[in-house]
N, C-alpha and C positions, 0 to 999 in steps of 0.2 A: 625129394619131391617139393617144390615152389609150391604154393597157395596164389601166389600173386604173378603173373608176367610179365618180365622186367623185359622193357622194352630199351632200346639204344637212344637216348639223350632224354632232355628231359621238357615235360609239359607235351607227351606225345596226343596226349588225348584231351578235349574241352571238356566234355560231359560225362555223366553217369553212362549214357546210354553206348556211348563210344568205348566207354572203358568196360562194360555186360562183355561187349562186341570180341573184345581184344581179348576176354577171360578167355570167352569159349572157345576159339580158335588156340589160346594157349593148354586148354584142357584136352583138345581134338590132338595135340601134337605129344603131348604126356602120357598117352595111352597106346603110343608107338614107342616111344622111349622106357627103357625097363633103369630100375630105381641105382643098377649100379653104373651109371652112366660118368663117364671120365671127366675129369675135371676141365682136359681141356675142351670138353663141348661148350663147356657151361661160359669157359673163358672169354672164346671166340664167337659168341654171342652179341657181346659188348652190351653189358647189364646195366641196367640204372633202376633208380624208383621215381616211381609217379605219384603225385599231392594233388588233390581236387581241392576241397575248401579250408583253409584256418576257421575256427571256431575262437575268436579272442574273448578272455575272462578278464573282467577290469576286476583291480584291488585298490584296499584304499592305501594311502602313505599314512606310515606311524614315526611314530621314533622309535629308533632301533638301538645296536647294543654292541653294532659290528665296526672294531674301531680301525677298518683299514682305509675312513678316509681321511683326508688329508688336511682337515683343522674340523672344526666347528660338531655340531651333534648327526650321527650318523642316520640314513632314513633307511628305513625297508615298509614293506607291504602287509596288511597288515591278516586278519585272518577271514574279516567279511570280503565280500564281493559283488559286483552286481546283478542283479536277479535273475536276468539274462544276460544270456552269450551273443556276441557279434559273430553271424556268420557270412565268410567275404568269400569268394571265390580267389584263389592264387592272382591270378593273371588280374583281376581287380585291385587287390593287395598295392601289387606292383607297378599299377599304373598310380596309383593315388600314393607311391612312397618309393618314386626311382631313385632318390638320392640314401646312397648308402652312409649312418655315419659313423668317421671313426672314431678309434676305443680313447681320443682326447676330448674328442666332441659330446662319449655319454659321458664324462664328469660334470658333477654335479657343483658349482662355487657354493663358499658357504652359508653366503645369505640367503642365496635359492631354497637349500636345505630348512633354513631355520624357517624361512616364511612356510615352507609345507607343513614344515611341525608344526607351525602356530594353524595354520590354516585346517588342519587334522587334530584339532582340539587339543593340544600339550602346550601346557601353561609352559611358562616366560621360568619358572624354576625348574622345572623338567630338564627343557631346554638344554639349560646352563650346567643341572647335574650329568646329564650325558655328556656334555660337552667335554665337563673336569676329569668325567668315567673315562675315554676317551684320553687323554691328555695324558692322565695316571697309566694308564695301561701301556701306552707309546713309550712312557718314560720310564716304566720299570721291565718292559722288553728289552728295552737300548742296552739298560741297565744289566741284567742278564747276559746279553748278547756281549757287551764289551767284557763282563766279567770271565766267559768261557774260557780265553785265554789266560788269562788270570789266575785258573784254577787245576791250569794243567802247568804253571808256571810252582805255583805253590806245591803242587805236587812235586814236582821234583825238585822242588829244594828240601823241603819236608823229608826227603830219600837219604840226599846226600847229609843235610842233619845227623840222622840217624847213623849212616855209616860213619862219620864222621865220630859221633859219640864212640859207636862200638869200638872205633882204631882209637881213639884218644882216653877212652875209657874201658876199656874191654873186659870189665868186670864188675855185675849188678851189688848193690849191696849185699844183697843175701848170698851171693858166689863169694863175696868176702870175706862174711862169716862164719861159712861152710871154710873156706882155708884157715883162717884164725884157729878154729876148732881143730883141724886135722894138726894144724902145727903146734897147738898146746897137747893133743892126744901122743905125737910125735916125741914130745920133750917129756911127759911124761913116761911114756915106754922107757925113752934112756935112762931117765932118774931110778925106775925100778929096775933094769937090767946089774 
């Protein structure tokens, strides 16, 4: 059983009062339909969902800690906000921000960054320690990541070492002197016979 009627495309309805409308007639048709109804009803329907208002919560920019960008000190948001919410309707939204951008266009350069941080109250050393936080971390990932091979390389040499020893040495010292012993125990038997 739906809660909501998912009408075919999208932004079918402007108002609240349109979308009351569209319930009850959805509610009027779900009380002829019983709950084990086939999937292809629901298919051939051709379903979507409907968004009346964005409510946007502005945050502020901090300095952050997230070092997947690409030089300088990283920002994120921080945990205040503003006291109220902006509420826009879709189709408003959309009129006032038709250009979409792309995932080159939300990168942030590094000065840009740096002046938010200064601008969001982190001192000029702050700065500079995230930045080096940052720098270190990229560098000891690399570092990691190049080493993996490295450690499956060592592993098997490390292998053949060892078999290596066992064929060219195939006997611990303590297996030596368990034989010593058996072969002086040996010599003395014949001495006493």
């Amino acid at each position: 059983l739906f809660l909501v009627k998912i009408m075919s495309g999208i932004m079918k309805v402007r108002s609240l009062q349109e979308s009351l409308v569209s319930l009850r007639g959805f509610f009027d048709d779900t009380s002829t339909h019983s709950s084990s109804s086939s999937s292809e009803d629901s298919a051939s329907s051709g379903k979507s969902v409907v968004f009346n208002n964005l409510e946007i919560r502005e945050y502020g920019r901090v300095l952050g800690d997230n070092p997947s960008c690409s030089s300088g000190p990283p920002v994120s948001i921080g945990w205040e906000h503003s006291p109220e919410d902006v509420v826009i309707s879709i189709d408003e939204y959309e009129e006032r921000n038709p250009y979409k951008r792309s995932p080159k266009e939300l990168v942030l350069p590094r000065k840009t960054r740096e002046q938010m941080c200064r601008d969001g109250g982190s001192s000029r050393s702050d700065v500079v320690r995230a930045t080096k936080y940052v720098t270190l971390y990229k560098k000891s990932k690399k570092k990691s990541n190049n080493r993996i091979g490295l450690d499956r390389m060592d592993e098997r040499i490390e292998g053949v070492v060892r078999k290596g020893k066992k064929f060219i040495f195939p006997k611990t010292k303590s297996q030596k002197e368990i034989l010593k012993w058996e072969e002086a125990l040996k010599g003395a038997e014949i001495c006493h016979s």
